[in-house]
CHARMM internal coordinates of N, CA and C (Angstrom, degrees):
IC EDIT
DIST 1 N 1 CA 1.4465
DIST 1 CA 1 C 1.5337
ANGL 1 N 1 CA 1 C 108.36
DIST 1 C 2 N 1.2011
ANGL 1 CA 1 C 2 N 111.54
DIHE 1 N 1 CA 1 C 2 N 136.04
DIST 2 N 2 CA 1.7381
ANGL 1 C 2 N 2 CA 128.12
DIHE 1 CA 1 C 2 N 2 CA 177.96
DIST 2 CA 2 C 1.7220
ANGL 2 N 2 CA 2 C 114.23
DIHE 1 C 2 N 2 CA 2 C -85.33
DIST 2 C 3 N 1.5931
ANGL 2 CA 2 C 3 N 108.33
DIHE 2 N 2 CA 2 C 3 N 122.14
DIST 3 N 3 CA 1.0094
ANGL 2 C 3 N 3 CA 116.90
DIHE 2 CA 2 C 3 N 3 CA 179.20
DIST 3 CA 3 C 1.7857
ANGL 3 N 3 CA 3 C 117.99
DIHE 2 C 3 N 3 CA 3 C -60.50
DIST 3 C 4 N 1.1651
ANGL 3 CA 3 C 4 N 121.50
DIHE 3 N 3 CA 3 C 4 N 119.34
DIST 4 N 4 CA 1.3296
ANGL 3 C 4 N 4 CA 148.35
DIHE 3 CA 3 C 4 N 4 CA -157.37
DIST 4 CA 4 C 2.1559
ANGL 4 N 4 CA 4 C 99.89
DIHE 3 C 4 N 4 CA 4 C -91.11
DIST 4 C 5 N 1.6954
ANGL 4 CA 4 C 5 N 108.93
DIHE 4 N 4 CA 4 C 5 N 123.15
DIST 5 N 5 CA 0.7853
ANGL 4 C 5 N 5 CA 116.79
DIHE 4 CA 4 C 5 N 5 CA 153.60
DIST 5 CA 5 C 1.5849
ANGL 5 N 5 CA 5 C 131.83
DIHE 4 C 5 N 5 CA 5 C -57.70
DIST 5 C 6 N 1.3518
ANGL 5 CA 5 C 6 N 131.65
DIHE 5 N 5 CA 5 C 6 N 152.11
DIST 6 N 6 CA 1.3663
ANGL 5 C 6 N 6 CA 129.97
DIHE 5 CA 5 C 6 N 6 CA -175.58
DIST 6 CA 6 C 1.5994
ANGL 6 N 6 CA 6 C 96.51
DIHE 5 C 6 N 6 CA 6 C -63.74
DIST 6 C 7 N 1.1635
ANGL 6 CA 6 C 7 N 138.84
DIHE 6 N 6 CA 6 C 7 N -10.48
DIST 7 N 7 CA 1.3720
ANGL 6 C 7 N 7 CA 133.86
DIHE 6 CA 6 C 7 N 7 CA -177.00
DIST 7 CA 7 C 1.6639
ANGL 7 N 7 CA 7 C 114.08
DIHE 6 C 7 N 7 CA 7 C -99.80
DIST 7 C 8 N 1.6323
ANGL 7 CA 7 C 8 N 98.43
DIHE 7 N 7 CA 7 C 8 N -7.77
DIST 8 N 8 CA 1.4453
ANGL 7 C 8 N 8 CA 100.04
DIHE 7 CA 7 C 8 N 8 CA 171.75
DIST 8 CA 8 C 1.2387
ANGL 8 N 8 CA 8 C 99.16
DIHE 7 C 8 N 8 CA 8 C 105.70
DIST 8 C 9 N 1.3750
ANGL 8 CA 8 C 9 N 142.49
DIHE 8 N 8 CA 8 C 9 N -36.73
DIST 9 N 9 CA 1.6889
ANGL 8 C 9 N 9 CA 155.05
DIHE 8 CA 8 C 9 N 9 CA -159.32
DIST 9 CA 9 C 2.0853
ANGL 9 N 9 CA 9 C 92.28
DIHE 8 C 9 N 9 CA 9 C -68.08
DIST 9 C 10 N 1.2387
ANGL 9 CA 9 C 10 N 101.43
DIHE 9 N 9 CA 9 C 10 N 143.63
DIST 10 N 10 CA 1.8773
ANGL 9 C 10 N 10 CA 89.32
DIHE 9 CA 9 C 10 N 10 CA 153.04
DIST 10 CA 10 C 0.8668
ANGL 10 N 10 CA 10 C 115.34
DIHE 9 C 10 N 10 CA 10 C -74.70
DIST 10 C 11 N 1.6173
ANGL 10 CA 10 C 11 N 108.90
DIHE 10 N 10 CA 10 C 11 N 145.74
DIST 11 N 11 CA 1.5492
ANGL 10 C 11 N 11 CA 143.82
DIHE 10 CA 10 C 11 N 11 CA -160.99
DIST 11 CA 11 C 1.7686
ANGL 11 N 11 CA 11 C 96.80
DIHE 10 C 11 N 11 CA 11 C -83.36
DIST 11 C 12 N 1.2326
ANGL 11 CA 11 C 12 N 113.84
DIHE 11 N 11 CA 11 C 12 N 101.78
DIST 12 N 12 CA 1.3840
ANGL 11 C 12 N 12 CA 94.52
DIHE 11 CA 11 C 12 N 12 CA 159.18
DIST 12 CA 12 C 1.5110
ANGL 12 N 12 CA 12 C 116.34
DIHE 11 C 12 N 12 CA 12 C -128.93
DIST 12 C 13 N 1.3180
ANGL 12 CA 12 C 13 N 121.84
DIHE 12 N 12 CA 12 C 13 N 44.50
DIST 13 N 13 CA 1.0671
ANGL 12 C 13 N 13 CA 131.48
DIHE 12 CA 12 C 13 N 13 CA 157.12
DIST 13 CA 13 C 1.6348
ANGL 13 N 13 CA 13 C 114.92
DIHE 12 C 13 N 13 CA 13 C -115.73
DIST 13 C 14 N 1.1381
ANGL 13 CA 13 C 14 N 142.29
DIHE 13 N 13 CA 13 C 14 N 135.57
DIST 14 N 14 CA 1.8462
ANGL 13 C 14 N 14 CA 140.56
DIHE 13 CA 13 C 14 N 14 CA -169.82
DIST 14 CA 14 C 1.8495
ANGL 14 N 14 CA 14 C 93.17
DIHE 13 C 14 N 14 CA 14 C -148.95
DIST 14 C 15 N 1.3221
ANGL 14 CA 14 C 15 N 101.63
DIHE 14 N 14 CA 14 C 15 N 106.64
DIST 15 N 15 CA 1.4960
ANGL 14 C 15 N 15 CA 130.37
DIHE 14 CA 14 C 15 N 15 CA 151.67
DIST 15 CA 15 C 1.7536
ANGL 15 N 15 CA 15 C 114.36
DIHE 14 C 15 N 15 CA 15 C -57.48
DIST 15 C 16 N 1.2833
ANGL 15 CA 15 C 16 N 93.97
DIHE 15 N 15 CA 15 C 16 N 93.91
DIST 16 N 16 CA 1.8861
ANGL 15 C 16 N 16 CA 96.14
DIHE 15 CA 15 C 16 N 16 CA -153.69
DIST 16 CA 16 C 1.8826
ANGL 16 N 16 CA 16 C 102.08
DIHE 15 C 16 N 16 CA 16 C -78.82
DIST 16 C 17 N 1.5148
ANGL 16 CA 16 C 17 N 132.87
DIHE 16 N 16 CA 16 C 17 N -13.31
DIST 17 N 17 CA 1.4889
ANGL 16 C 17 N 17 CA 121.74
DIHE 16 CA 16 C 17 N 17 CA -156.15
DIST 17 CA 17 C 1.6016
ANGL 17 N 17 CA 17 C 86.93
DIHE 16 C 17 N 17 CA 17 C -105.12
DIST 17 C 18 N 1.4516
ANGL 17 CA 17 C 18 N 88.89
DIHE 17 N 17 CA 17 C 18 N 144.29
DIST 18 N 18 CA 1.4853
ANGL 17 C 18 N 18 CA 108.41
DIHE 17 CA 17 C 18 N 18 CA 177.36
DIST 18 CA 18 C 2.0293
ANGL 18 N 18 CA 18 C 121.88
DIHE 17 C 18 N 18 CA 18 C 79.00
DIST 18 C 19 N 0.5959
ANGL 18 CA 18 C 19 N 95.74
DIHE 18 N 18 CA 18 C 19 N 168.74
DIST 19 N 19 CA 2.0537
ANGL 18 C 19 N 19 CA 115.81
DIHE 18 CA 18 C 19 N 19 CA -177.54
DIST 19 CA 19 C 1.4882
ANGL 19 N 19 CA 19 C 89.55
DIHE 18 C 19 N 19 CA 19 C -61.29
DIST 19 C 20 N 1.1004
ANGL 19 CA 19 C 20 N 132.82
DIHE 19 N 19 CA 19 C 20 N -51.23
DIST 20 N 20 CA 1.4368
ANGL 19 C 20 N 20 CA 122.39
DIHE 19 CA 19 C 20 N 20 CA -138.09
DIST 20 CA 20 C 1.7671
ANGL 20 N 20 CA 20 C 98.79
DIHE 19 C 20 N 20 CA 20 C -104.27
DIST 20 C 21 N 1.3015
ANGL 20 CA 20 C 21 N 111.69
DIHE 20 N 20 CA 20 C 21 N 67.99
DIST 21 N 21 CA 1.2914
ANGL 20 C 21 N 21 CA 112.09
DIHE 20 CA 20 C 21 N 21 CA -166.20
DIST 21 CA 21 C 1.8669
ANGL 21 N 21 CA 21 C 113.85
DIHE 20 C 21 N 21 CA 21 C -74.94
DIST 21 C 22 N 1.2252
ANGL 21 CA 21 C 22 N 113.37
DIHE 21 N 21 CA 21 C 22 N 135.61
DIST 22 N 22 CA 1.3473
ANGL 21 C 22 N 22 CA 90.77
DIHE 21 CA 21 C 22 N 22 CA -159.38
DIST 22 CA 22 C 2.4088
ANGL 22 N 22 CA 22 C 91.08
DIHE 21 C 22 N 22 CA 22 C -115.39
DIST 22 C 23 N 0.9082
ANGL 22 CA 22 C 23 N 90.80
DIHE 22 N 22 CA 22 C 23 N -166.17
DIST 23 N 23 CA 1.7919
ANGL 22 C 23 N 23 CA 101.25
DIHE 22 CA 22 C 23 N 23 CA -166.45
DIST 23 CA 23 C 1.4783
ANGL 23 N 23 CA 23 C 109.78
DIHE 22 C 23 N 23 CA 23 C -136.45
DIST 23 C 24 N 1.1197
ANGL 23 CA 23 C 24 N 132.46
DIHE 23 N 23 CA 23 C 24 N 138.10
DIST 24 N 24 CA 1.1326
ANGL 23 C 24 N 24 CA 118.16
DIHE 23 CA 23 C 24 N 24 CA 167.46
DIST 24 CA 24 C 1.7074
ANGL 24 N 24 CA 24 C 112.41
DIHE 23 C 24 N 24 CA 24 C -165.52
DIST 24 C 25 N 1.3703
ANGL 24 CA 24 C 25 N 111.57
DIHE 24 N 24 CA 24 C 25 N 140.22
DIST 25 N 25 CA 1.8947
ANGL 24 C 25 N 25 CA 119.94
DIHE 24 CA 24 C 25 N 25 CA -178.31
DIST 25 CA 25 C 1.3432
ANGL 25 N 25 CA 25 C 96.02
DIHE 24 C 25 N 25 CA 25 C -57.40
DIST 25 C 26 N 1.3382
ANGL 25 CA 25 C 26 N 120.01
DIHE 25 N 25 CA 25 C 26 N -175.11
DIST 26 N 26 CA 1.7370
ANGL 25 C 26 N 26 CA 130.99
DIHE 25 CA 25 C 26 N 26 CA -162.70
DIST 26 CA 26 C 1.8317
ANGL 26 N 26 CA 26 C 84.40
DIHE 25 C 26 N 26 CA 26 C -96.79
DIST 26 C 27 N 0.9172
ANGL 26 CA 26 C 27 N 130.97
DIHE 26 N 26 CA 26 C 27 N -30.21
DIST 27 N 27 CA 1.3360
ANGL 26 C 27 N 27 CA 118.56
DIHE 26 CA 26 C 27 N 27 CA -176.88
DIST 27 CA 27 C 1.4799
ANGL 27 N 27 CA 27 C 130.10
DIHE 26 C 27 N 27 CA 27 C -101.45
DIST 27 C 28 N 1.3844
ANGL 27 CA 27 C 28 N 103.87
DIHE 27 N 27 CA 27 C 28 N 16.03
DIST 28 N 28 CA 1.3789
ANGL 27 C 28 N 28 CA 115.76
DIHE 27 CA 27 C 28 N 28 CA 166.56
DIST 28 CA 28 C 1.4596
ANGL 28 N 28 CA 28 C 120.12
DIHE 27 C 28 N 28 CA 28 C -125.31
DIST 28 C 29 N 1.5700
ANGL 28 CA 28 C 29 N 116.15
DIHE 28 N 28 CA 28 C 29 N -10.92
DIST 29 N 29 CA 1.1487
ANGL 28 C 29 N 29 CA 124.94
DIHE 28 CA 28 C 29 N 29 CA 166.58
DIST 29 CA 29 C 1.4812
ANGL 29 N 29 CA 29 C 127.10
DIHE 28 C 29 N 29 CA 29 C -47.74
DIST 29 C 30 N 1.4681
ANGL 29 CA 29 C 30 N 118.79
DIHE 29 N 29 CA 29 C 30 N 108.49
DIST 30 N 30 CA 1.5639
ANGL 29 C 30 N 30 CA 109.46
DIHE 29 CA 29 C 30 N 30 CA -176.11
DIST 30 CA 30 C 1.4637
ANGL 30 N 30 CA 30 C 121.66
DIHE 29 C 30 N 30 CA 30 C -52.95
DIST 30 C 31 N 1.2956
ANGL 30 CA 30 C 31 N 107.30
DIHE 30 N 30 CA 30 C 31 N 141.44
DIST 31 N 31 CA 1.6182
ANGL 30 C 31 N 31 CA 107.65
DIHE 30 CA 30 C 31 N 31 CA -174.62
DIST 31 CA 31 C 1.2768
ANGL 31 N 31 CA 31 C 120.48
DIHE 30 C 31 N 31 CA 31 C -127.98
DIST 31 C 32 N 1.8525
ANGL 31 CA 31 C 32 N 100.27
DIHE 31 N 31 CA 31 C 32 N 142.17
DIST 32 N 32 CA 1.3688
ANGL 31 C 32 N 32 CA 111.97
DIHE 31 CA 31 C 32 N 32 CA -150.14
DIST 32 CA 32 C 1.5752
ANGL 32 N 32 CA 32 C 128.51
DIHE 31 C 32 N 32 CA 32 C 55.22
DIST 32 C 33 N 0.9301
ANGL 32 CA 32 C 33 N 112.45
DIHE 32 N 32 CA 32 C 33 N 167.08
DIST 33 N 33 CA 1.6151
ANGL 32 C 33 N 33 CA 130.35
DIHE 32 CA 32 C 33 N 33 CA -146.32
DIST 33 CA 33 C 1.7201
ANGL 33 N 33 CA 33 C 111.02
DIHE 32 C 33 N 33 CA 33 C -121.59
DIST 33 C 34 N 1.1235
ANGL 33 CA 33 C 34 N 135.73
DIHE 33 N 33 CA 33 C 34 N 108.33
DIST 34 N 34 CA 0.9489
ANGL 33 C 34 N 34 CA 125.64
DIHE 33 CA 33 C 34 N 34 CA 149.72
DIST 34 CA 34 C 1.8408
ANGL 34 N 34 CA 34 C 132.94
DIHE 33 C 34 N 34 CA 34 C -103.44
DIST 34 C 35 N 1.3838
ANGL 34 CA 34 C 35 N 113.10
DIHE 34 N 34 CA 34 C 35 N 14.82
DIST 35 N 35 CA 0.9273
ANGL 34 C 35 N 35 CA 138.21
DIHE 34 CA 34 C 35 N 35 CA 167.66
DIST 35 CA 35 C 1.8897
ANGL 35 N 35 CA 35 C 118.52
DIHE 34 C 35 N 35 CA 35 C -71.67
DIST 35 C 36 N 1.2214
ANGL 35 CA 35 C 36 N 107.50
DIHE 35 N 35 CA 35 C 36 N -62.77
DIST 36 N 36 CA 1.8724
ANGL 35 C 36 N 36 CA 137.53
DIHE 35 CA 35 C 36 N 36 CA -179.53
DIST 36 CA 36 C 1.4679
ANGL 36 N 36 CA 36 C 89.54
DIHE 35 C 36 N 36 CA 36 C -70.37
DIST 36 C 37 N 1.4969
ANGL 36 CA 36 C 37 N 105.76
DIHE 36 N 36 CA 36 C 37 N -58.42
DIST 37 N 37 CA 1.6061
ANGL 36 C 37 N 37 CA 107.43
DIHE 36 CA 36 C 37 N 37 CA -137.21
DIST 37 CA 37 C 1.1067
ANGL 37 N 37 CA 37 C 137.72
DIHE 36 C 37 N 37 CA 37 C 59.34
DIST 37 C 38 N 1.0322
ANGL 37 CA 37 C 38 N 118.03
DIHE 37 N 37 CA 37 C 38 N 11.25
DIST 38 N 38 CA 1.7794
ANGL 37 C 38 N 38 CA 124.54
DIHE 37 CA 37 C 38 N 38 CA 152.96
DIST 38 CA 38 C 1.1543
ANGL 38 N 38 CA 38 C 117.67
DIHE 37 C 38 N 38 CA 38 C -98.27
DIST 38 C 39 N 1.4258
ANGL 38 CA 38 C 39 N 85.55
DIHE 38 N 38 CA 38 C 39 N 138.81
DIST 39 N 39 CA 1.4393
ANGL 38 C 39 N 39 CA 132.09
DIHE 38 CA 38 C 39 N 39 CA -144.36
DIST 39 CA 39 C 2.3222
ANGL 39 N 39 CA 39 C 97.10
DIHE 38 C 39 N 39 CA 39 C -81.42
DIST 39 C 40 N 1.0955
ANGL 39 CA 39 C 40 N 107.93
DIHE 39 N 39 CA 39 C 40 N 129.40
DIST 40 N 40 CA 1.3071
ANGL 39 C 40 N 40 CA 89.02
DIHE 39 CA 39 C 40 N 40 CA 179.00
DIST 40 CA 40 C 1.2948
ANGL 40 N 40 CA 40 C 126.66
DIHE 39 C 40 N 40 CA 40 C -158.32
DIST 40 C 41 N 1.4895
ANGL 40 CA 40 C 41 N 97.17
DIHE 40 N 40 CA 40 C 41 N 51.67
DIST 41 N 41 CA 1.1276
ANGL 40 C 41 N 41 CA 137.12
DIHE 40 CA 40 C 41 N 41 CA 155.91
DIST 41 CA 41 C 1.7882
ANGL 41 N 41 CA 41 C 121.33
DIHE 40 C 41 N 41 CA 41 C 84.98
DIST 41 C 42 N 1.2378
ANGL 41 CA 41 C 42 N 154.19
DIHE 41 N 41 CA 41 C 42 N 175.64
DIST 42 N 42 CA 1.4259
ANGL 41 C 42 N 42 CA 138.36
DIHE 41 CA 41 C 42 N 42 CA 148.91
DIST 42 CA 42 C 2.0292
ANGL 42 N 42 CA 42 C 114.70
DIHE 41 C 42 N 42 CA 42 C -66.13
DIST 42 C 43 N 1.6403
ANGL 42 CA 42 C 43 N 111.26
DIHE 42 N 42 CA 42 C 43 N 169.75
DIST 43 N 43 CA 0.8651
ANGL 42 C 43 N 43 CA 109.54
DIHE 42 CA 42 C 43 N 43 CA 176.06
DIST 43 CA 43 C 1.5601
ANGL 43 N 43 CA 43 C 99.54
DIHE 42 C 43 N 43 CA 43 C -100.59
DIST 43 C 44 N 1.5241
ANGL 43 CA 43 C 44 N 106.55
DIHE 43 N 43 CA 43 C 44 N -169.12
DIST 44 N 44 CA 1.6182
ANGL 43 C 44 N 44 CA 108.94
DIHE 43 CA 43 C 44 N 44 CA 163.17
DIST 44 CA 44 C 1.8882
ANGL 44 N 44 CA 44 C 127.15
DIHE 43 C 44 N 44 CA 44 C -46.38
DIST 44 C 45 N 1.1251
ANGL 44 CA 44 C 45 N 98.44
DIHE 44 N 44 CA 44 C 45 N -11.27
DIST 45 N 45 CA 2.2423
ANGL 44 C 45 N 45 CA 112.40
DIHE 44 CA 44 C 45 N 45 CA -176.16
DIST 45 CA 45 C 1.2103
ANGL 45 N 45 CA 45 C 92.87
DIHE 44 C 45 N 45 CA 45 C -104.09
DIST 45 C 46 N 1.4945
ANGL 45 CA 45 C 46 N 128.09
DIHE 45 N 45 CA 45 C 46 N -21.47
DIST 46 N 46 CA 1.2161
ANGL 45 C 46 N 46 CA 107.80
DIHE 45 CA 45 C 46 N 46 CA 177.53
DIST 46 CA 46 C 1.8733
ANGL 46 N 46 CA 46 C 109.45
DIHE 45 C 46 N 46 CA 46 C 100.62
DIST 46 C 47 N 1.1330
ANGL 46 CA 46 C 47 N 95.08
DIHE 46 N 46 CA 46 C 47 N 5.39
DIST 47 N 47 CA 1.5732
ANGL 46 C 47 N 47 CA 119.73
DIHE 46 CA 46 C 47 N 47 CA -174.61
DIST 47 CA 47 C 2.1692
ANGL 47 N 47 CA 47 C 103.02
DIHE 46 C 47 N 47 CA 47 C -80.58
DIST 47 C 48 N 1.3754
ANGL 47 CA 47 C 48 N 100.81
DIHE 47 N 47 CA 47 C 48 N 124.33
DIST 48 N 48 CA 1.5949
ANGL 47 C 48 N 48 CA 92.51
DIHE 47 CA 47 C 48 N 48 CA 163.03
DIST 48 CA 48 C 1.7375
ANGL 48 N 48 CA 48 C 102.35
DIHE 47 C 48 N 48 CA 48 C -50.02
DIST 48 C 49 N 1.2607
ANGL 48 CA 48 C 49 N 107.90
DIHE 48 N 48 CA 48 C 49 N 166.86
DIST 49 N 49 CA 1.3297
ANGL 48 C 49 N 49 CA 119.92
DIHE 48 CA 48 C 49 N 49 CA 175.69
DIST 49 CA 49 C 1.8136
ANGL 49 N 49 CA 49 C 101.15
DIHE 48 C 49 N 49 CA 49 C -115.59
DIST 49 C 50 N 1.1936
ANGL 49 CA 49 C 50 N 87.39
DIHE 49 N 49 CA 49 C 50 N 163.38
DIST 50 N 50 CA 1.6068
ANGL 49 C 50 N 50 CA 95.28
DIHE 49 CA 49 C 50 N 50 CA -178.10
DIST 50 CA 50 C 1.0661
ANGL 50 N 50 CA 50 C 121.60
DIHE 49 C 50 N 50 CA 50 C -86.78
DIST 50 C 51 N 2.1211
ANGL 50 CA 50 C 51 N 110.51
DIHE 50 N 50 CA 50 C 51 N 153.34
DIST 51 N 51 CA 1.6502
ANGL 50 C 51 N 51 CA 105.49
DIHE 50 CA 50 C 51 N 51 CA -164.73
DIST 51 CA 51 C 1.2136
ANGL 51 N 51 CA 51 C 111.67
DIHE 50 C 51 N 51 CA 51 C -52.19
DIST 51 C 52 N 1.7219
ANGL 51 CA 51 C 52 N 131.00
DIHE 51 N 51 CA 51 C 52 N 161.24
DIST 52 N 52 CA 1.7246
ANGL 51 C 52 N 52 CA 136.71
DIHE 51 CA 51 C 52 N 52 CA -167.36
DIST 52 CA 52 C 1.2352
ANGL 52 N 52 CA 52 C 102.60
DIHE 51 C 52 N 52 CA 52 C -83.54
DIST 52 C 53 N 1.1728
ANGL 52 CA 52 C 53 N 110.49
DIHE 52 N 52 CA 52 C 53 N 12.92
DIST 53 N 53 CA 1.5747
ANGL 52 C 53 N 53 CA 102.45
DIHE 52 CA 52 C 53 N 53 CA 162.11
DIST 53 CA 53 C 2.0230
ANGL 53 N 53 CA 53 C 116.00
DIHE 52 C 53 N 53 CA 53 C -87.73
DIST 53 C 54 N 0.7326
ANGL 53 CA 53 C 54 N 101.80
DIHE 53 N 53 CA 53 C 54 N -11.83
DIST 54 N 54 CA 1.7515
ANGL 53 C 54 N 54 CA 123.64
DIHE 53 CA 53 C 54 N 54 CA -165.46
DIST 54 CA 54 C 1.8636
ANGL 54 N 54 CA 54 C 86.75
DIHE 53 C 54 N 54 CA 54 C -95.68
DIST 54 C 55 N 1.3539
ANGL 54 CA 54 C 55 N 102.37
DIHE 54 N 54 CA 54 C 55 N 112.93
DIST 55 N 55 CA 1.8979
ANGL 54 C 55 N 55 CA 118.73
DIHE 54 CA 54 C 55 N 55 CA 171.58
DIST 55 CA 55 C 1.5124
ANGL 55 N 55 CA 55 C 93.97
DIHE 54 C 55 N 55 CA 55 C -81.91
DIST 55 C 56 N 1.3221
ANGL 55 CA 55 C 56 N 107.42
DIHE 55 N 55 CA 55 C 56 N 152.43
DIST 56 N 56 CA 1.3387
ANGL 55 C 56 N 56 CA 144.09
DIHE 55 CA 55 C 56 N 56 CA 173.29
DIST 56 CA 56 C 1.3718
ANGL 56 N 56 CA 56 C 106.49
DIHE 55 C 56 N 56 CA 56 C -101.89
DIST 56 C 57 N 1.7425
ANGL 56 CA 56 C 57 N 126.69
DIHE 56 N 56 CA 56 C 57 N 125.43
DIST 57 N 57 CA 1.6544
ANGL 56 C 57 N 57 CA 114.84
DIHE 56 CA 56 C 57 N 57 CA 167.26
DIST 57 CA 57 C 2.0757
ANGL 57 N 57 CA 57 C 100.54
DIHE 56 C 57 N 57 CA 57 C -148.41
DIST 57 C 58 N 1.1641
ANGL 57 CA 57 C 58 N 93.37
DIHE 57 N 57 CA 57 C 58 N 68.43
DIST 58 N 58 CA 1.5309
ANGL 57 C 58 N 58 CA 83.52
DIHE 57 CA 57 C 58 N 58 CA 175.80
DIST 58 CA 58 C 1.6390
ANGL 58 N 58 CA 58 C 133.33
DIHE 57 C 58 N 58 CA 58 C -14.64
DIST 58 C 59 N 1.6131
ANGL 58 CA 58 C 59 N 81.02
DIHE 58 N 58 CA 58 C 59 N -47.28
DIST 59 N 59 CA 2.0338
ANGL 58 C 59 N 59 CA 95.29
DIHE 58 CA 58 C 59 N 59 CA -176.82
DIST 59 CA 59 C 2.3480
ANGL 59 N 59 CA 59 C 90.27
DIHE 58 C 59 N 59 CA 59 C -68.19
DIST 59 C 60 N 0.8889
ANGL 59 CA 59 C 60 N 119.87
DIHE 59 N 59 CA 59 C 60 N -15.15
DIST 60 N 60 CA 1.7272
ANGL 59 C 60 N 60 CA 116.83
DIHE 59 CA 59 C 60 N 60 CA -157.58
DIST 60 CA 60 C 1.2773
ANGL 60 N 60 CA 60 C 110.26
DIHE 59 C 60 N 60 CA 60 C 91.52
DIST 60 C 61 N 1.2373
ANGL 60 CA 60 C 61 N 104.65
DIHE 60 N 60 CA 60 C 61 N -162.43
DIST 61 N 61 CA 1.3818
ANGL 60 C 61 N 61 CA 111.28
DIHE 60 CA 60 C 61 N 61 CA -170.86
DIST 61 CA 61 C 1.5984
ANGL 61 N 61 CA 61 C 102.88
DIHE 60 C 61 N 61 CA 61 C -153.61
DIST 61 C 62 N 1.6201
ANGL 61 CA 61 C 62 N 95.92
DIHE 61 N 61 CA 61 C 62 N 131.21
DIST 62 N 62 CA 1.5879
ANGL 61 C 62 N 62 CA 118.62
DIHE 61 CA 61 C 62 N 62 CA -163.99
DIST 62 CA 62 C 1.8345
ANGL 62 N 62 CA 62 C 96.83
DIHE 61 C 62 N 62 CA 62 C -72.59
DIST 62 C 63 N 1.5818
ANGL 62 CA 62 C 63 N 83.01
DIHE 62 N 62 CA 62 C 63 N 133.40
DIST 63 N 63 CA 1.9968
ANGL 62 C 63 N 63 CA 96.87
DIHE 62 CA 62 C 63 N 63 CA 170.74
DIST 63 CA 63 C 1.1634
ANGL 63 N 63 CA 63 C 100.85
DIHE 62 C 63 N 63 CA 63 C -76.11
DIST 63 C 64 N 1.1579
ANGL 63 CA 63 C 64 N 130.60
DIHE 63 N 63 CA 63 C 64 N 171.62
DIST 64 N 64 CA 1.5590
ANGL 63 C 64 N 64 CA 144.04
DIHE 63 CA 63 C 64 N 64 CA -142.95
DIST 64 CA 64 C 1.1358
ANGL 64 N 64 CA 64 C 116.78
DIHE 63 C 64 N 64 CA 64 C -150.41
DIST 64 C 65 N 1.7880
ANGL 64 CA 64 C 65 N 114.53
DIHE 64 N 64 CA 64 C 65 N -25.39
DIST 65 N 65 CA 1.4412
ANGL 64 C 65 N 65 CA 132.02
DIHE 64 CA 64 C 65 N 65 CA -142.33
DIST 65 CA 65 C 1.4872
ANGL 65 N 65 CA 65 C 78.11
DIHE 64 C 65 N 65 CA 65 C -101.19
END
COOR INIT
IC SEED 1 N 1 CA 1 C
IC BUILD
């Protein structure tokens, strides 16, 4: 089973540091960083991309629980 965005969409974004790992669809994923501050570039929409802490998994990402 595929980990599920808070909007219901599959999660294919996973915020990997720390316990409190969170999930999120490509359109709810927070974007850009003001934490790092590095800078990391737009995607294909032209969208900042999210801080490099946030994994990328096209296929989603398998629940565990």
């Amino acid at each position: 089973m595929k980990l599920k965005c808070k909007c219901g969409k599959m999660a294919t974004w996973y915020y990997m540091p720390g316990e409190n790992n969170w999930a999120c669809c490509d359109n709810c994923v927070p974007r850009g960083c003001t934490y790092c501050q590095i800078l990391q570039g737009l995607d294909e929409e032209g969208r900042q991309l999210p801080c490099i802490e946030w994994w990328y998994n096209e296929e989603g990402w398998d629940d565990e629980n």
